[in-house]
DRENKE-977141 format. One record per residue (C-alpha): residue in three letters; z, x, y. Coordinates in pm, whole numbers, plus 50000, padded with zeros to 5 digits. Example, Ala and Ser with C-alpha at 12.3 -4.5 7.8 and 13.67 -1.06 7.14 Angstrom:
! DRENKE-977141
ALA507805123049550 SER507145136749894 
//
This chain:
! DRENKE-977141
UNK328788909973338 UNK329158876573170 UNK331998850573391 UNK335338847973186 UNK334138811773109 UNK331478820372886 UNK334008843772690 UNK336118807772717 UNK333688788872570 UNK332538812572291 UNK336238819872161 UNK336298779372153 UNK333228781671977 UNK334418802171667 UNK337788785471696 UNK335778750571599 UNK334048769971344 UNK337008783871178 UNK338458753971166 UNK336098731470996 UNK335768756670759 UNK339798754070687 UNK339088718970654 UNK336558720870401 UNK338458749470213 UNK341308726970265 UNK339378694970094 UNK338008717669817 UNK341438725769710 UNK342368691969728 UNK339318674469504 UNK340188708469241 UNK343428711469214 UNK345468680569358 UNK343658658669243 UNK343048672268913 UNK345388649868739 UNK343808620668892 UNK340778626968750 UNK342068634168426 UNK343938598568382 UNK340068584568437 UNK338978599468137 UNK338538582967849 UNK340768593767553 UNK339708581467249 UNK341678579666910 UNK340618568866591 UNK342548558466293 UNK341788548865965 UNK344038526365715 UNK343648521965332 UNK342798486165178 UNK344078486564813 UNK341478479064566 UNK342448454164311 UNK343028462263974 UNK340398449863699 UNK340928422363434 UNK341268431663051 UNK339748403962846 UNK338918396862489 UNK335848389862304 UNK335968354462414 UNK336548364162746 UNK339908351462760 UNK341968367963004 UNK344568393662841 UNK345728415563129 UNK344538404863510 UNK346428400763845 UNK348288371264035 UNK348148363464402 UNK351448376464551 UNK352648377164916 UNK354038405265085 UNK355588415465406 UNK353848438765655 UNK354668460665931 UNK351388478566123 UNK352078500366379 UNK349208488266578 UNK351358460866717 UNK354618468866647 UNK356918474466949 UNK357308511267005 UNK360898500667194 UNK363538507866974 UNK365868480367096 UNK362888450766998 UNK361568470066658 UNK365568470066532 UNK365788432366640 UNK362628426766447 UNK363788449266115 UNK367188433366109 UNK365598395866125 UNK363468401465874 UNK366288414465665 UNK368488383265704 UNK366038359765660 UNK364838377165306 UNK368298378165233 UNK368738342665301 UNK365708333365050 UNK367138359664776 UNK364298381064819 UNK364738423664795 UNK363318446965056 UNK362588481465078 UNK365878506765107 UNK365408542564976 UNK367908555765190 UNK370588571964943 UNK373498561765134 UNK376028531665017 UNK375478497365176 UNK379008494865308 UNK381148517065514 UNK382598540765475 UNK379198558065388 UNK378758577365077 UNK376048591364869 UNK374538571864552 UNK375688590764258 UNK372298573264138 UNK370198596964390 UNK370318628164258 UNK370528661064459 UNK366868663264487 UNK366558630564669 UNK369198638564894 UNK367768673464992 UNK364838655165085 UNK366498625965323 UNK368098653065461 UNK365568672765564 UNK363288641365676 UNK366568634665946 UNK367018666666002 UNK370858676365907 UNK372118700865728 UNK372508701365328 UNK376608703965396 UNK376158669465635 UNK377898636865483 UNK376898605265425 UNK378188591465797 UNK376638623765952 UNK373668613265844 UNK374028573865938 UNK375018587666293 UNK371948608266334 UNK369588579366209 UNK371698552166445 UNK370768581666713 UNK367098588366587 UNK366348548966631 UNK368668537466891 UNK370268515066631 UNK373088498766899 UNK376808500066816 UNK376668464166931 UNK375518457766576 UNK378418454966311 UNK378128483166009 UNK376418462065765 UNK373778455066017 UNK373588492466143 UNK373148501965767 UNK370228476665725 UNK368328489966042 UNK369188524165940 UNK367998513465529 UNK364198499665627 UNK364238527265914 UNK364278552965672 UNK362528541065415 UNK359448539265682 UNK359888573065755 UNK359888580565377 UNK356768562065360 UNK355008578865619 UNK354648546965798 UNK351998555466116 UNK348988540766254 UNK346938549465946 UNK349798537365709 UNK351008502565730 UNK354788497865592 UNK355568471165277 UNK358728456765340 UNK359168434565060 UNK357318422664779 UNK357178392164498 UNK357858366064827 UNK358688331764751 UNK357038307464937 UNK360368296065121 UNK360738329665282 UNK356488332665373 UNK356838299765545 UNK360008310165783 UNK358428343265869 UNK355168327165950 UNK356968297466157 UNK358628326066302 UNK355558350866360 UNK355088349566726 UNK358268368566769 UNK357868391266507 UNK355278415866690 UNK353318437666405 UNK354518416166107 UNK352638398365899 UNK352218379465552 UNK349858396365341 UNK348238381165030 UNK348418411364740 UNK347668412364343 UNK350218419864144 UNK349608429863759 UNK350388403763541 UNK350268404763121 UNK348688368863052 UNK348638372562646 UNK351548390362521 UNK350908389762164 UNK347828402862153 UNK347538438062039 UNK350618450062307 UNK350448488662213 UNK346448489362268 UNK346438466162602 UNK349038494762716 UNK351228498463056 UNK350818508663424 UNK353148522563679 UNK353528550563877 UNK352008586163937 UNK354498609863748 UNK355088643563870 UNK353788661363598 UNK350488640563665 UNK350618645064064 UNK348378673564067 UNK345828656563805 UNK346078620964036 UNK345368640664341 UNK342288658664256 UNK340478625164167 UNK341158610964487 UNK344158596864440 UNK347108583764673 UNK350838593764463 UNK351958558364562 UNK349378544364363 UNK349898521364039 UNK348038536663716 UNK347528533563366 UNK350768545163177 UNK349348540662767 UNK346518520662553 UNK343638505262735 UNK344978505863053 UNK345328542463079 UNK342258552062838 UNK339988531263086 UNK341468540563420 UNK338788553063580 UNK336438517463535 UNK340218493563578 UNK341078514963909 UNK338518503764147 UNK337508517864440 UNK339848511964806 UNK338218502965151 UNK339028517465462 UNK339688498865775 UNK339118517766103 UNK340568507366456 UNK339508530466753 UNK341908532567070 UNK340598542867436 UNK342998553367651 UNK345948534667384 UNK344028504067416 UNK342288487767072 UNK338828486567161 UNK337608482666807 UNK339008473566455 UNK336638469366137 UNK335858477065739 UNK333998505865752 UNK334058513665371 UNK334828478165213 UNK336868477464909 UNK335338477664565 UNK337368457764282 UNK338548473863927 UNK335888464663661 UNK336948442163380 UNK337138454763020 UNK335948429862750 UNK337778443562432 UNK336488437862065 UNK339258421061966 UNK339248382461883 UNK342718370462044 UNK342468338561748 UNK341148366761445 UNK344358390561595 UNK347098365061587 UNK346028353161240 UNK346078389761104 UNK349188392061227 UNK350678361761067 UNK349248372860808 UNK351088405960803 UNK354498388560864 UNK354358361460643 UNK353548390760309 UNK356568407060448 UNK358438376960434 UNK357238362860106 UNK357618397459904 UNK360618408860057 UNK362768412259763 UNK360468436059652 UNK360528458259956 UNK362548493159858 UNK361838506260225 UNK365598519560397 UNK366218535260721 UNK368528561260768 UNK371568539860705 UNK370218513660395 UNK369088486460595 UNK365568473860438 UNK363038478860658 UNK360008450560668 UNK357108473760780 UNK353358476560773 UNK349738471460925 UNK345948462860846 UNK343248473461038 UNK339498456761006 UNK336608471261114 UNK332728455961181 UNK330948472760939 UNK328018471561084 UNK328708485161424 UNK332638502461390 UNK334118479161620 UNK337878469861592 UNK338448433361490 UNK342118433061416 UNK344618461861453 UNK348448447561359 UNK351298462861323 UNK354668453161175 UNK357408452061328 UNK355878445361680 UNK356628426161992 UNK355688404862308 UNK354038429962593 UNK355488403062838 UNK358768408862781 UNK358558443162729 UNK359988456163044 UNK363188436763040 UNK363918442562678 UNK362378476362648 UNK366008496762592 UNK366438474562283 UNK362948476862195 UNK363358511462185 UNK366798505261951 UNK365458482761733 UNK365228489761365 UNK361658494761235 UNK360898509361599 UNK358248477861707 UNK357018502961965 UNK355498521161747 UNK351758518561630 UNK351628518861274 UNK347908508561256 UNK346758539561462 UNK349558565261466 UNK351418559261132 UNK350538582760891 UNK350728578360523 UNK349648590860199 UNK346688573760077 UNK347418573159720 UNK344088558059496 UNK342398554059770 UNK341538585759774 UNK340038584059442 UNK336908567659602 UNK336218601159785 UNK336548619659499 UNK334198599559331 UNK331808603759593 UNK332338643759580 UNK331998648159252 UNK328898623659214 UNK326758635759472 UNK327438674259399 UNK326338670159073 UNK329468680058906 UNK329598640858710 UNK326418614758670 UNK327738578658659 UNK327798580258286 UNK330108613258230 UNK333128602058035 UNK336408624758036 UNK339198615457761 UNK342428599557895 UNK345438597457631 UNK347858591957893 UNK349078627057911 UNK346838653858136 UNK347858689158035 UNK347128718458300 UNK347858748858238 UNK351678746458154 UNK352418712658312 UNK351798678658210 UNK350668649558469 UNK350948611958401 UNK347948585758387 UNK348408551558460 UNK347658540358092 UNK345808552057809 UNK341778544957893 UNK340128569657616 UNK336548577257676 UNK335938566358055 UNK333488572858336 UNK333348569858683 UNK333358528158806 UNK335768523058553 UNK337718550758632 UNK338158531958999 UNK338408497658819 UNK341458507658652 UNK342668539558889 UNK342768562458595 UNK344778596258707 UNK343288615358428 UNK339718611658530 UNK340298621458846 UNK342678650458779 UNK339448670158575 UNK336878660458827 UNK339898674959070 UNK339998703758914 UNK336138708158892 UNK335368702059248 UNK337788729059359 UNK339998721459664 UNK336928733359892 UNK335318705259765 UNK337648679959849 UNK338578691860183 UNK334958692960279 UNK334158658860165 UNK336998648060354 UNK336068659760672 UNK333288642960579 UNK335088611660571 UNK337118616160896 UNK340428626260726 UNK342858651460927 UNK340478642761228 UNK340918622361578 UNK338678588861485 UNK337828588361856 UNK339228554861940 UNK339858551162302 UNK343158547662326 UNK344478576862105 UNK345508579661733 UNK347238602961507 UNK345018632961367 UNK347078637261034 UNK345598662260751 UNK344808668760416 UNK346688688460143 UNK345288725460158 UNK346668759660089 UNK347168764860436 UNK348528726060577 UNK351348736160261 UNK352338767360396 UNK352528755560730 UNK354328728660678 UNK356968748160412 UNK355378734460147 UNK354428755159794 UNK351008754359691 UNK350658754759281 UNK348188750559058 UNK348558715559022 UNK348458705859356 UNK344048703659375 UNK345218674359072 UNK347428657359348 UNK345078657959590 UNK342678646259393 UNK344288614759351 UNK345668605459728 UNK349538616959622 UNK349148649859735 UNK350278659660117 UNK347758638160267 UNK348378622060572 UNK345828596060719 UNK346258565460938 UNK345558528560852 UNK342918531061093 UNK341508565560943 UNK341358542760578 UNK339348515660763 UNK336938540960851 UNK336918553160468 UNK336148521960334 UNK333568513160651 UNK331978549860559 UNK331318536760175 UNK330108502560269 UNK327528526260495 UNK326708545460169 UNK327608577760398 UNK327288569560767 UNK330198570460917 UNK330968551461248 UNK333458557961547 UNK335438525861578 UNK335778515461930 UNK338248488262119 UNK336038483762427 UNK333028461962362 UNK331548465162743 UNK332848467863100 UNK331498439363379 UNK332228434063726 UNK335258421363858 UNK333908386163816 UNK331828392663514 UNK328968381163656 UNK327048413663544 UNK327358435963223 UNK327568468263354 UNK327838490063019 UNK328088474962687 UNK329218501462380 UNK326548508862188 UNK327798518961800 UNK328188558161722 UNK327898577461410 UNK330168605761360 UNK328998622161039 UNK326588616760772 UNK327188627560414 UNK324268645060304 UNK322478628860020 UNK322348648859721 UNK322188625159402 UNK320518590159412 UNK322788562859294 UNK326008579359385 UNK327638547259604 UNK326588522159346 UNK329078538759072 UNK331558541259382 UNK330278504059476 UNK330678494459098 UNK333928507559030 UNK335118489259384 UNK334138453059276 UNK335458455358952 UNK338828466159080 UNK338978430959290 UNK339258415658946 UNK342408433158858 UNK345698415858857 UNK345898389359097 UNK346938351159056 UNK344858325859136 UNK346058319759480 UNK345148355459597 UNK342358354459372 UNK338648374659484 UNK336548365759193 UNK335858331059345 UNK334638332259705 UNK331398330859633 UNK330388368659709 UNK331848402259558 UNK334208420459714 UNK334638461159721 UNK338538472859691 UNK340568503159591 UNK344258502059614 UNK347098525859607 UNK350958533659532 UNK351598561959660 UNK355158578759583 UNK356718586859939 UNK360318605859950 UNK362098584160170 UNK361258553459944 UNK360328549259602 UNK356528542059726 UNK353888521159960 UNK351238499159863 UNK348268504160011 UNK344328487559992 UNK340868495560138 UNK337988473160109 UNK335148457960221 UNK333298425960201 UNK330708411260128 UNK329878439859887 UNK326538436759890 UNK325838430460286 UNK329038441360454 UNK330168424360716 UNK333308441460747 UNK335758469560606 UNK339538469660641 UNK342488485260506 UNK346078481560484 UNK349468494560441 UNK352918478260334 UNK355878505360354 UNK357898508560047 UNK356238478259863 UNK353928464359624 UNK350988442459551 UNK349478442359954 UNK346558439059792 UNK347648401759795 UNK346848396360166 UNK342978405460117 UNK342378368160050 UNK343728353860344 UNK341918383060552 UNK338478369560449 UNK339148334960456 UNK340738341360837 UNK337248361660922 UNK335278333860761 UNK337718307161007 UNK336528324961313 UNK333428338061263 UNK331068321261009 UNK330878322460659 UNK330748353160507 UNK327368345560280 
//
């Protein structure tokens, strides 16, 4: 039997055991789950955030180079999160500082809250109840809250003191909400203000070591440098509309972003635009441990444009001064018998399709158009509107030169058939006019002399089929491509005239033989007639963009290279040197000295027109192309409810000679 004190010291034995083991249980617990948190704060928690750099919008020049449509430095007031005080008692200090000192140097800020600036607090009657729904929901009242309810919630929101008076609670509250709006955050910096003059950058930089997460950025803001330089084709930019949002988005997008609205600046978006960097700053545990450009930004390209800004002006001037000068003749009226001085010329390179001058009549100074657009838009003669490229017309004798090509290269006439003009054309039971009595007459002089009886048989032998197809052939009723958009218009058919309400007899193929039929073509689309004969067939697509560069044009990066749209198939031989013929001849008819084209030491190719229009008694219009036997160019022109525009031919070749060489 074993003495009690060895039972003693065993029982002490376990005892010891047990307890260690408590104590290590007891530690276990204590490195797991005590000291759990502990461990967790000496992890590293990393955040990353990314911010957008705006890329800056490219240049539009012209031919020389010269700068049409670029950008200006600007300076700008920014908020980033990174530093801004997260204490709502400094940030409001901050806000409300900035606020008085841009007031004090006349400079606007940022307010979209829809709440009036003074108390007692109402609701704009400008906002609309869709804004509204949406600041309420942002603050998070209810659609029956008023306009103090929801100043109360945002002084509550932001711990906006009621130390400050009510103007100064509504100025807090104003930029406070328009952050929100803006989804001002770490990855979104906040644009206070805009346009700064340099008075107000100079306080707020004196003042920027106690304005925490402010600074002065440096911005470009679009600027129109040449105003009177083809203002509808150099266009507009603004914002994203909502019918667009969807379209915007899908390309990559932001909806705050600035876009092309019309003309070159929305046709060439996608090479203006540029591409915007991204600037990423990585926080470990809500420290900045590294801030860089990870995906620098990318400038707009610059479009170089066809168009001399010297060769534009003078057509233009041009274009005026006829209107001026011949005035008394104009029988053009709006609705309420005011004359109307109204026209355009278009000219084309002939040898490529490019646009060298595109006026327009009225028109006005893309500088000024924001400010004076609501009497732009009131204006008689409507200056905002493109004749050149969306007016359509009747082209009158004009159109006689595509008849004559029709009915010479199908066979149907040789450049010697004669048809017998008394004056009178009898079909079937009506009688149509001529222009004169020209007896025995074939096809050049036909043109020389616009006789309405040769072209009503050769009309009525090509068959309206005919016509239309050589037509198409021609580009009429069809898009001419141009970049920035023009009016389609159409030819006289069986089926245009019942569309349009119209009744189709038997002497409407005669009409539309002639151009005073329902035809409808642009100036433009009569440029690209007369280019197509100077071609002998080939039609070209005229273009506005001559190449796109770099932001600093230090490297071509695509330069337009001429297309041709259609190609009349050649049937006859000879058929444009009857057409050609008849063209050269007709710049000997009728002109004084002064406007004169027998004497500039080459021949010149024109076919003019006065067609009758039911508004106005009729228009004058002219295609042409010089010189006829090497063309350097092809134009046309239009003068609403006037005569003799072939007058202004002249002082178009001598201006092309000014600027770009002689002609021979």
């Amino acid at each position: 039997m074993r003495p009690v004190s060895e039972y003693i010291k065993m029982t002490l034995a376990v005892l010891m055991v047990l307890a260690s083991s408590g104590m290590c249980v007891l530690r276990l617990m204590k490195v797991q789950v005590v000291n759990t948190e502990t461990y967790n704060h000496t992890e590293n928690v990393q955040n990353v955030y990314t911010q957008k750099i705006p890329a800056t919008r490219g240049e539009i020049v012209d031919a020389k180079q010269v700068p049409l449509v670029g950008n200006h430095v600007a300076y700008a007031v920014v908020i980033d999160k990174k530093n801004f005080p997260s204490d709502n008692s400094q940030s409001n200090a901050i806000l409300l500082q900035l606020a008085e000192i841009l007031d004090e140097y006349g400079v606007e800020w940022a307010d979209t809250l829809p709440v009036s600036k003074m108390s007692p607090y109402g609701f704009l009657k400008s906002a609309g109840e869709e804004k509204l729904s949406k600041m309420k929901q942002k603050i998070g009242v209810n659609d029956y809250a008023t306009a103090s309810n929801c100043m109360d919630v945002l002084c509550d929101i932001y711990g906006i003191s009621n130390d400050y008076k009510p103007r100064q609670k509504r100025i807090i509250a104003g930029i406070r909400y328009t952050m929100l709006d803006d989804d001002f955050s770490m990855s979104n910096q906040f644009r206070l203000a805009q346009g700064l003059n340099l008075e107000s950058v100079t306080k707020i930089s004196e003042l920027s070591f106690q304005l925490q997460g402010v600074s002065i950025q440096q911005i470009a803001e679009r600027e129109i440098f040449v105003g009177d330089v083809i203002p509808h084709e150099l266009g507009t930019t603004g914002p994203i509309y909502a019918e667009n949002a969807d379209e915007y988005l899908a390309k990559g997008y932001d909806l705050d972003a600035t876009v092309g609205i019309s003309g070159i600046e929305k046709a060439m978006e996608g090479e203006l635009q540029g591409n915007d960097g991204i600037r990423t700053m990585t926080f470990e545990n809500g420290v900045a441990v590294s801030d860089e450009i990870t995906d620098p930004v990318q400038a707009g390209h610059t479009v170089q444009l066809t168009i001399d800004s010297d060769f534009q002006r003078g057509l233009q001037e041009i274009l005026d001064n006829f209107l001026d000068d011949f005035h008394y003749i104009n029988t053009s009226y709006d609705d309420e018998g005011y004359i109307l001085d109204c026209g355009a010329i278009v000219v084309l390179d002939a040898q490529t399709g490019a646009v060298l001058g595109e006026v327009t009549a009225p028109t006005y100074d893309l500088t000024l158009y924001s400010e004076n657009y609501s009497e732009l838009v009131e204006e008689r003669g409507n200056p905002l509107f493109n004749r050149a490229t969306m007016g359509l017309y009747r082209p009158g004798s004009t159109f006689k030169t595509i008849t004559a090509t029709a009915g010479l290269n199908e066979g149907i006439v040789t450049g010697d058939t004669t048809f017998y003009c008394g004056g009178i054309y009898h079909y079937v039971d009506t009688d149509f006019h001529c222009t004169g009595i020209h007896n025995s007459i074939a096809v050049a002089r036909a043109l020389r002399v616009s006789c309405n009886s040769y072209f009503y048989e050769l009309a009525r032998r090509l068959t309206i089929d005919k016509l239309v197809e050589y037509a198409d052939y021609y580009g009429i009723g069809q898009s001419t491509g141009l970049e920035t958009r023009d009016a389609v218009g159409y030819m006289a058919t069986p089926e245009k005239y019942r569309e349009i309400g119209l009744e189709w007899t038997v002497g409407s193929v005669l009409q539309a033989g002639i151009g005073n039929g329902d035809t409808m073509v642009t100036p433009l689309q009569l440029a690209c007639v007369a280019n197509t004969i100077a071609n002998e067939g080939i039609r070209y697509q005229p273009y506005l963009v001559d190449s796109v560069w770099d932001y600093g044009m230090n490297e071509c990066i695509r330069k337009t290279e001429p297309t041709i749209t259609a190609v009349i198939p050649e049937k006859e031989e000879g058929v444009y040197d009857y057409v050609e013929n008849g063209m050269i001849q007709a710049s000997g008819n009728g002109f004084p000295a002064k406007y004169s084209l027998t004497n500039l030491g080459y021949d010149v190719a024109i076919k003019t027109g006065t067609p009758q229009v039911s508004n106005r008694v009729q228009d004058s219009v002219f295609i042409g192309y010089a010189p006829a036997d090497d063309p350097k160019i092809a134009f046309a022109g239009i003068v609403e409810g006037g005569e003799y525009s072939k007058y202004m031919i002249r002082s178009i070749l001598k201006l092309y000679e000014e600027i770009y060489g002689d002609m021979t």
